[in-house]
N, CA, C and O atoms as a MOPAC input file, in Angstrom:
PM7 MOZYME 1SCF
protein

 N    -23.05500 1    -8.27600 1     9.10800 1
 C    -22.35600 1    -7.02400 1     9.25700 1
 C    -21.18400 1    -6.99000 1     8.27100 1
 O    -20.45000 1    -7.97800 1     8.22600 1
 N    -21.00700 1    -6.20900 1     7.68300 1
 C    -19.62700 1    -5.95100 1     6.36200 1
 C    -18.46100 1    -5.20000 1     7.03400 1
 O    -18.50400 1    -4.10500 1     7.59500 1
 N    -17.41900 1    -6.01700 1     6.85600 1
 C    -16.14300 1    -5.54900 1     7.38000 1
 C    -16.06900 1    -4.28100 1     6.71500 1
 O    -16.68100 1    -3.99800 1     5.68500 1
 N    -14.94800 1    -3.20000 1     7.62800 1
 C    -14.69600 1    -2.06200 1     7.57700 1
 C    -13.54600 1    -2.58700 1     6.68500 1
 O    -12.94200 1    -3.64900 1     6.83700 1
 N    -13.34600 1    -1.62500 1     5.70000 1
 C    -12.01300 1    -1.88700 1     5.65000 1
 C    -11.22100 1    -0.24500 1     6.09400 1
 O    -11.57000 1     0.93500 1     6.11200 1
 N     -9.37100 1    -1.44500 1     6.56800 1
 C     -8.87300 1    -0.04100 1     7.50500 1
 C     -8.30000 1     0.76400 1     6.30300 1
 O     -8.16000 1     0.26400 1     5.18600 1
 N     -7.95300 1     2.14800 1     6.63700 1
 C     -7.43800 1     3.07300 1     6.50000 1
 C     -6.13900 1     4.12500 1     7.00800 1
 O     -6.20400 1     4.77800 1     8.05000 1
 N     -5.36700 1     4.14400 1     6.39200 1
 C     -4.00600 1     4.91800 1     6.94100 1
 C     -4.21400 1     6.34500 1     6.65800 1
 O     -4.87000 1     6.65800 1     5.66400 1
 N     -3.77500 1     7.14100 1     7.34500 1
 C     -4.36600 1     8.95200 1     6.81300 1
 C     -2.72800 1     8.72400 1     6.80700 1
 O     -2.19300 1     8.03600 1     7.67700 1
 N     -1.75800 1     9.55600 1     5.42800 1
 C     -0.83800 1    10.23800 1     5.04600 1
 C     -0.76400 1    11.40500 1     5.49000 1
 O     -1.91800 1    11.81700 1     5.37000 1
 N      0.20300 1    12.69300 1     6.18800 1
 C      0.36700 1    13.69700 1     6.22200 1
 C      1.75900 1    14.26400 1     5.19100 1
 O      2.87300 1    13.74400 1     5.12800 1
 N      1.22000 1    15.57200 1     4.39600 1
 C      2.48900 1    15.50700 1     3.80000 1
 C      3.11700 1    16.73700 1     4.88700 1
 O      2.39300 1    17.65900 1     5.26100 1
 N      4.50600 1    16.60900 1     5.31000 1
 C      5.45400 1    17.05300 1     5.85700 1
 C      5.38400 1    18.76300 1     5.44400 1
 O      5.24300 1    19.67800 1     6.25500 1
 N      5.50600 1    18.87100 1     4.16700 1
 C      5.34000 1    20.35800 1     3.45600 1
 C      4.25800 1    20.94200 1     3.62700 1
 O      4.24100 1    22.05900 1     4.14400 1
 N      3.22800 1    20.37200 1     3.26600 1
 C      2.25600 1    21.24300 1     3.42400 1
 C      1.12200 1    21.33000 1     4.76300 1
 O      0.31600 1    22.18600 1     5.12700 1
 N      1.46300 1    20.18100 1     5.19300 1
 C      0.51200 1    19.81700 1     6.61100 1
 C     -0.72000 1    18.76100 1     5.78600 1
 O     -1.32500 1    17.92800 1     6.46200 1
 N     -0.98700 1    18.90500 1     4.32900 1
 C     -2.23500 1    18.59400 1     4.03000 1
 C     -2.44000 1    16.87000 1     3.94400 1
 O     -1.49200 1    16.13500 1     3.66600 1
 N     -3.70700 1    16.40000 1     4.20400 1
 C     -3.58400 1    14.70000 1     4.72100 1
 C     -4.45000 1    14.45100 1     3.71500 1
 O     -5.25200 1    15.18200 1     3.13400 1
 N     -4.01600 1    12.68300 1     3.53000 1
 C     -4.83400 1    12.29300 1     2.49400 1
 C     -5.25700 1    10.80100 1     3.52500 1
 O     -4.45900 1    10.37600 1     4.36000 1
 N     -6.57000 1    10.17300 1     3.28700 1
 C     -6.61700 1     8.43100 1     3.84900 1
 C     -6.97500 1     7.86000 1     2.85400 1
 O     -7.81400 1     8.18100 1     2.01300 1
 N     -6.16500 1     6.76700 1     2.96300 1
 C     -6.10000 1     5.69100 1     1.45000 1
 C     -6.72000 1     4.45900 1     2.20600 1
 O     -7.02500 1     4.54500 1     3.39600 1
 N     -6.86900 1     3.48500 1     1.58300 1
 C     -7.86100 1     2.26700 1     2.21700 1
 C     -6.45400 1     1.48600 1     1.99300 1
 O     -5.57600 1     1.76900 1     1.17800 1
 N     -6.47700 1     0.52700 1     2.84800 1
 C     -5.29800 1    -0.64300 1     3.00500 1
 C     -6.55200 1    -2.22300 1     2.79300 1
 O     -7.41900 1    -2.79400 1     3.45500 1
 N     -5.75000 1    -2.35700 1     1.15300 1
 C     -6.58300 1    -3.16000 1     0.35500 1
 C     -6.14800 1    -4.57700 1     1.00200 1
 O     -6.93000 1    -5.45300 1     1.37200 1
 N     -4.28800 1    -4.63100 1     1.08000 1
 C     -3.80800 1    -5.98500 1     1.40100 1
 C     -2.41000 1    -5.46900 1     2.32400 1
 O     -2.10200 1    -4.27800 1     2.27500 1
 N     -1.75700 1    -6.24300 1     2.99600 1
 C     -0.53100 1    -6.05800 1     3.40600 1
 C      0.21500 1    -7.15700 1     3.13600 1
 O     -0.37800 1    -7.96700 1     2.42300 1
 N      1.26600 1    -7.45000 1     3.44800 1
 C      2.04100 1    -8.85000 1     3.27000 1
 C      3.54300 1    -8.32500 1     3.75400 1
 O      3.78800 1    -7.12200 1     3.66500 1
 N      4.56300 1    -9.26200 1     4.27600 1
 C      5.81900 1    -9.35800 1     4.26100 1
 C      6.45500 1   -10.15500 1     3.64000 1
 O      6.22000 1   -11.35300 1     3.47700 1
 N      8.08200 1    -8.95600 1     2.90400 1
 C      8.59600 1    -9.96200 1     1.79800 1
 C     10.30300 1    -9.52600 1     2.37200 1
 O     10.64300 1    -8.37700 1     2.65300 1
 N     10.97600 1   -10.44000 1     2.42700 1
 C     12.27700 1   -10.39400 1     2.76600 1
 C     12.59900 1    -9.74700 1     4.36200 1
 O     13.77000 1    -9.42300 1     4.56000 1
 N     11.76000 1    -9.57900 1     5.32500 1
 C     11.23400 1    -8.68200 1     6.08200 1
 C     11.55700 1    -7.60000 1     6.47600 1
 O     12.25800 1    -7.05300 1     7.32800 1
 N     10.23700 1    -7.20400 1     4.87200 1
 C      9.69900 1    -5.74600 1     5.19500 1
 C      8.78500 1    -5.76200 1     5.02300 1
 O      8.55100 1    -6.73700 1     4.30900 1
 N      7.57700 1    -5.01100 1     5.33000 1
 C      6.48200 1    -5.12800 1     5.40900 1
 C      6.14900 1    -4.26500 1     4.50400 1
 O      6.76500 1    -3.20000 1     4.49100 1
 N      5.10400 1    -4.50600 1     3.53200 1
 C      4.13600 1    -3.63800 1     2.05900 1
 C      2.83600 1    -3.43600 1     2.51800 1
 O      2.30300 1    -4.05000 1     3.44300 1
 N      2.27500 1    -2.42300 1     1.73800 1
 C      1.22400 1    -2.39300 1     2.10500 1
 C      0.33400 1    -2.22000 1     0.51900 1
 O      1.03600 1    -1.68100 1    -0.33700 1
 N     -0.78300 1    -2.52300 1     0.14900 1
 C     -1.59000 1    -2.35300 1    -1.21200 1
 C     -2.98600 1    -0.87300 1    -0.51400 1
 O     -3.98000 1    -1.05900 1     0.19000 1
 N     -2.53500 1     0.21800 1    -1.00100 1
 C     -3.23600 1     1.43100 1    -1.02800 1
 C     -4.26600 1     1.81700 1    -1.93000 1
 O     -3.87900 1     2.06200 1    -3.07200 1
 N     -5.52000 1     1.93400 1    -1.69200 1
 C     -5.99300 1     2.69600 1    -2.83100 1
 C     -6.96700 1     4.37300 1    -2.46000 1
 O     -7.38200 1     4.58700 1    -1.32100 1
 N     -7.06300 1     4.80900 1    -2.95500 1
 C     -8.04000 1     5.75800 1    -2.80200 1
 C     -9.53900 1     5.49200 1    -2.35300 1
 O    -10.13000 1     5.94500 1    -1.37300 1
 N    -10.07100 1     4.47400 1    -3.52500 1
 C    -11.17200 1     4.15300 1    -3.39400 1
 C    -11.32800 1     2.93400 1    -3.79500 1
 O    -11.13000 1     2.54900 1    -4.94700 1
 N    -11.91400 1     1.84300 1    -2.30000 1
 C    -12.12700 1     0.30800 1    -2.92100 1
 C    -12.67900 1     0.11400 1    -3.48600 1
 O    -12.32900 1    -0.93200 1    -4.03300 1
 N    -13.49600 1     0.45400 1    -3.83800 1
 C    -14.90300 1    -0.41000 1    -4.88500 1
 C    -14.21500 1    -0.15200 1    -6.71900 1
 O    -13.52100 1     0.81100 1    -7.04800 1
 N    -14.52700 1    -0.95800 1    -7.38400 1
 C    -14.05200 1    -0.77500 1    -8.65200 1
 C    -12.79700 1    -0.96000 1    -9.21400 1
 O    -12.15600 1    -1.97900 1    -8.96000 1
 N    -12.55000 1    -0.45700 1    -9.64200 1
 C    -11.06100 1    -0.69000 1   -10.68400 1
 C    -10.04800 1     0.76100 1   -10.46500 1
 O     -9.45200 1     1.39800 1   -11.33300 1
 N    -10.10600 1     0.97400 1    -9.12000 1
 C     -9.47100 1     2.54000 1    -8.89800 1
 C     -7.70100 1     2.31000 1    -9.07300 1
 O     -7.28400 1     1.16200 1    -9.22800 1
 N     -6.80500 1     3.39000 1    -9.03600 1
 C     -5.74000 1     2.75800 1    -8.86200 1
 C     -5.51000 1     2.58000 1    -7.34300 1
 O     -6.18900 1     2.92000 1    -6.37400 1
 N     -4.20100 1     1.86500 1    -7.46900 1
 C     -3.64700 1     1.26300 1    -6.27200 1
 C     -1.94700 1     1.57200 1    -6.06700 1
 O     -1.21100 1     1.38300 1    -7.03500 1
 N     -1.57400 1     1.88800 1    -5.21400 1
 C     -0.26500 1     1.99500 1    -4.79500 1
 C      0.44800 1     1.46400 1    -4.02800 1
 O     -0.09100 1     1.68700 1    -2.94400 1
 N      1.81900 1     0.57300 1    -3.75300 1
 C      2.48500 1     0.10100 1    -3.67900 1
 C      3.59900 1     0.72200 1    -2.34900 1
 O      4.70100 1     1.22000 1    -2.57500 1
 N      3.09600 1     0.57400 1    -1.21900 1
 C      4.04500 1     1.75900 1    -0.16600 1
 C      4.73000 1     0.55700 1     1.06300 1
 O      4.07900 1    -0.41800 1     1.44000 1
 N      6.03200 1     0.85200 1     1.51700 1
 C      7.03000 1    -0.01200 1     2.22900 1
 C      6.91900 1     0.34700 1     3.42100 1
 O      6.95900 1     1.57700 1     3.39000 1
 N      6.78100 1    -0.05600 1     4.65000 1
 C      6.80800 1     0.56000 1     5.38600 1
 C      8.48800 1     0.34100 1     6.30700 1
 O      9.05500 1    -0.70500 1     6.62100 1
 N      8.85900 1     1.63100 1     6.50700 1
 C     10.12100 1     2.33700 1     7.28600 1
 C     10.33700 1     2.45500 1     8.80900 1
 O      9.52100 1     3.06700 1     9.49900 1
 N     11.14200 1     2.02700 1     9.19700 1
 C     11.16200 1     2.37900 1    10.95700 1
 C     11.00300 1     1.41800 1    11.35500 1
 O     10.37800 1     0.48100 1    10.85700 1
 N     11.85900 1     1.52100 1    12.89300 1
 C     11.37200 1     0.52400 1    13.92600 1
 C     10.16700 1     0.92100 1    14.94700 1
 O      9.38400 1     0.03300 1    15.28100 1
 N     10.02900 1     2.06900 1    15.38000 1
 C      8.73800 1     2.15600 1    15.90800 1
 C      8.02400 1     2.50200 1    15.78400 1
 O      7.96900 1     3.59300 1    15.21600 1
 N      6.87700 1     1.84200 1    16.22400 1
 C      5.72900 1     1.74700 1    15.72700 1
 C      4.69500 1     3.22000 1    15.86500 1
 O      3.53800 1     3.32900 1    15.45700 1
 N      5.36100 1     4.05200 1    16.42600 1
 C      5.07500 1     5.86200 1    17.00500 1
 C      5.91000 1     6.42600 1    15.87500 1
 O      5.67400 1     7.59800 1    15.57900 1
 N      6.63900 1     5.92800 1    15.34700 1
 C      7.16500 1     6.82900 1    13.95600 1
 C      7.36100 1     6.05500 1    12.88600 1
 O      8.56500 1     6.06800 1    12.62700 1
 N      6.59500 1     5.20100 1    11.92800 1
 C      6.64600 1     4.54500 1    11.02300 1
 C      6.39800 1     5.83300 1     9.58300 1
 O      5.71900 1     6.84800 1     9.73700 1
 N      7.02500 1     5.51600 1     8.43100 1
 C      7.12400 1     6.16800 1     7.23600 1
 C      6.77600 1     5.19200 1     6.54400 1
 O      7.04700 1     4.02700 1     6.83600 1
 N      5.82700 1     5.72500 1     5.06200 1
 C      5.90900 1     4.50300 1     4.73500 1
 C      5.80300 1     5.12700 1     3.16200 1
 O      4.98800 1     5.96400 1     2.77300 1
 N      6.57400 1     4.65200 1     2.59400 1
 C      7.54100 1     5.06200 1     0.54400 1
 C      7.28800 1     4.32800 1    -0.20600 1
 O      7.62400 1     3.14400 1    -0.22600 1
 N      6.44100 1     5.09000 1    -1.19900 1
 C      6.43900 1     4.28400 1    -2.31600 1
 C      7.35400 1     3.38400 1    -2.83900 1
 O      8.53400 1     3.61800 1    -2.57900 1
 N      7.07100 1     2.32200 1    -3.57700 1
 C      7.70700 1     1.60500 1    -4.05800 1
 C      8.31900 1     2.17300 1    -5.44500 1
 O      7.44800 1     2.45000 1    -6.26900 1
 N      9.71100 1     2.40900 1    -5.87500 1
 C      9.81900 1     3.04200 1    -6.94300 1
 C     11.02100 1     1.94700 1    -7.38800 1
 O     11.59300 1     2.49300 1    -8.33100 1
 N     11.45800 1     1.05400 1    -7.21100 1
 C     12.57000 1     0.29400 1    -7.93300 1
 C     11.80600 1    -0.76800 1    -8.46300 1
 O     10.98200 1    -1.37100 1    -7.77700 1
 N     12.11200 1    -1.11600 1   -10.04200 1
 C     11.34800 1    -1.38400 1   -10.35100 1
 C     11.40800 1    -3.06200 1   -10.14400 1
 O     10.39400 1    -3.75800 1   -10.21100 1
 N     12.80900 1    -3.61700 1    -9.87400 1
 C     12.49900 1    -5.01000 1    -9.58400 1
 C     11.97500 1    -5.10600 1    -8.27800 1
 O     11.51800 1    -6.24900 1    -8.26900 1
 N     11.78800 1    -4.68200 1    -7.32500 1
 C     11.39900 1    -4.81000 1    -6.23900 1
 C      9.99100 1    -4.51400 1    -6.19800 1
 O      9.46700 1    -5.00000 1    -5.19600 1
 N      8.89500 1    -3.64000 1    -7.23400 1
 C      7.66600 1    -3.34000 1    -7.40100 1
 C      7.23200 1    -4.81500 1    -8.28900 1
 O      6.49100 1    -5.67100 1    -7.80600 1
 N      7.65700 1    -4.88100 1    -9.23600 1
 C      7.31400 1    -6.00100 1    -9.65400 1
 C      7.27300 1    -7.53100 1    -8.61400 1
 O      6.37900 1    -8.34000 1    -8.85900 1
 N      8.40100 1    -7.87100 1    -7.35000 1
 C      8.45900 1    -8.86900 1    -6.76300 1
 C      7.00200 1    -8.67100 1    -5.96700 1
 O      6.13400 1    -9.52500 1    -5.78900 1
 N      7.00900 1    -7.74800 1    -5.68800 1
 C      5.87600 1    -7.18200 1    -4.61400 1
 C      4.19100 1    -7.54800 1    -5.50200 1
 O      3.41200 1    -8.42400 1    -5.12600 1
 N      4.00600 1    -6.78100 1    -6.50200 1
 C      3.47400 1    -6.75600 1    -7.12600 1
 C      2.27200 1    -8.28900 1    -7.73500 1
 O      1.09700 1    -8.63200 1    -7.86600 1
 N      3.78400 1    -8.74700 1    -7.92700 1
 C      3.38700 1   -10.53800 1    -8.23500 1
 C      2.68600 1   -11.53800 1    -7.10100 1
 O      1.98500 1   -12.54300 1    -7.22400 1
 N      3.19200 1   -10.80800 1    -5.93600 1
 C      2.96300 1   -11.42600 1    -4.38500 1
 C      1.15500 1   -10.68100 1    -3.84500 1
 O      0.26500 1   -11.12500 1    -3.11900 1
 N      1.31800 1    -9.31900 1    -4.70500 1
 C      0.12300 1    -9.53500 1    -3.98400 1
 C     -1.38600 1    -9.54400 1    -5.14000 1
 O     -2.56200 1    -9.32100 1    -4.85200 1
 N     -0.88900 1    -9.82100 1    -6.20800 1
 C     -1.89500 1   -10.65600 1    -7.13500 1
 C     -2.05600 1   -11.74500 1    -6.62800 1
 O     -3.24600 1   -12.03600 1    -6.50900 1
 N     -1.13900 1   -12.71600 1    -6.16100 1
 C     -1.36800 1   -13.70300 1    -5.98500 1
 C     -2.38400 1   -13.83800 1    -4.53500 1
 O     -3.25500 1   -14.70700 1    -4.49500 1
 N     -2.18300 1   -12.96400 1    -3.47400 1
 C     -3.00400 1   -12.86300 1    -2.78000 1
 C     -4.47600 1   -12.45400 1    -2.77400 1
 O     -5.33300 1   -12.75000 1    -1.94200 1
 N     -4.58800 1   -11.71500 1    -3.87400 1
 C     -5.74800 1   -11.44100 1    -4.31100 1
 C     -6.18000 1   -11.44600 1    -5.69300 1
 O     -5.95100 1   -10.63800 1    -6.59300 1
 N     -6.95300 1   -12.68300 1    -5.67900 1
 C     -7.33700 1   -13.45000 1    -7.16000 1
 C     -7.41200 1   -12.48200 1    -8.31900 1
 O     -6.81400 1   -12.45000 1    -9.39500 1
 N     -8.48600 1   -11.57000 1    -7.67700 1
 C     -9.44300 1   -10.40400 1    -8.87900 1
 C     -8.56200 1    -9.43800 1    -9.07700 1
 O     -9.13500 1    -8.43000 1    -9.49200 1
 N     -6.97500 1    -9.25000 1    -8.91600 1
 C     -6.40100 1    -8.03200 1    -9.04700 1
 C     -5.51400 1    -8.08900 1   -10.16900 1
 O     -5.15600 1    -9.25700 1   -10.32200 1
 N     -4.90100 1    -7.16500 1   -11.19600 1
 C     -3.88700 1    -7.18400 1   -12.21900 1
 C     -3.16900 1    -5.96700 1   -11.91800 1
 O     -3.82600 1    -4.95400 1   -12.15700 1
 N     -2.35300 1    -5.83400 1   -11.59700 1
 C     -1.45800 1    -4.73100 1   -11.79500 1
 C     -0.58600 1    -4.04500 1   -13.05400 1
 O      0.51100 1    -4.48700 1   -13.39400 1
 N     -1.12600 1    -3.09700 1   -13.58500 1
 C     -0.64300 1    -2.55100 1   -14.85600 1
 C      0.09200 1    -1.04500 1   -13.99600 1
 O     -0.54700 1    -0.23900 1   -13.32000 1
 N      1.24700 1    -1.02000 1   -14.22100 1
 C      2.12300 1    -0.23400 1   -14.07600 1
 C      2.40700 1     1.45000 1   -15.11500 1
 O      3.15100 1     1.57700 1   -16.08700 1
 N      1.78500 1     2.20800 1   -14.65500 1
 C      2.24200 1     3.36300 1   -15.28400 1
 C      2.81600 1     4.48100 1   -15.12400 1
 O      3.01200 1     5.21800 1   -16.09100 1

C-alpha cells in the first residue's frame, strides 16, 4: 500500500479562495516548527518554505519564510533531511 502523503488546504482571508499544497517534510528549528510545501509531489515542482504561528492548535497561521538568513538555515536543514532535494531560491 503507498503512503498518502498529507496535505494542508490554505484559505486566503480576502478572497475566501483555498489552495492544498502537499506537506513534503516538516522539522523544528529553534522551536518553531517549518513546514516543506509543494503543489505537486512528483517531479521537480517548486516548493515553499512556511512557519507555522500560534499556540493553538484551532488557530494556527502559517508564513512564508521571507528573511533570508532564516530561509537559508531552514533550507539547509531540510536538504539535509531529504537526500534528493536542492533548493534554488528565486
Amino acid at each position: 500500500m503507498e503512503d498518502k502523503i498529507p496535505t494542508i488546504t490554505f484559505t486566503d482571508l480576502e478572497t475566501g479562495q483555498t489552495e492544498e499544497l502537499y506537506v513534503l517534510e516538516e522539522t523544528v528549528l529553534a522551536g518553531r516548527k517549518y513546514l516543506l510545501l509543494t503543489e505537486d509531489p512528483a517531479g521537480d515542482a517548486d516548493a515553499f518554505i512556511f512557519r507555522e504561528e500560534g499556540e493553538d492548535a484551532d488557530d494556527l497561521t502559517y508564513c512564508p519564510v521571507e528573511d533570508e538568513d532564516e530561509y537559508q538555515a531552514i533550507a539547509r536543514l531540510f536538504e539535509e533531511l531529504m537526500d534528493d532535494t536542492e533548493f534554488i531560491r528565486e
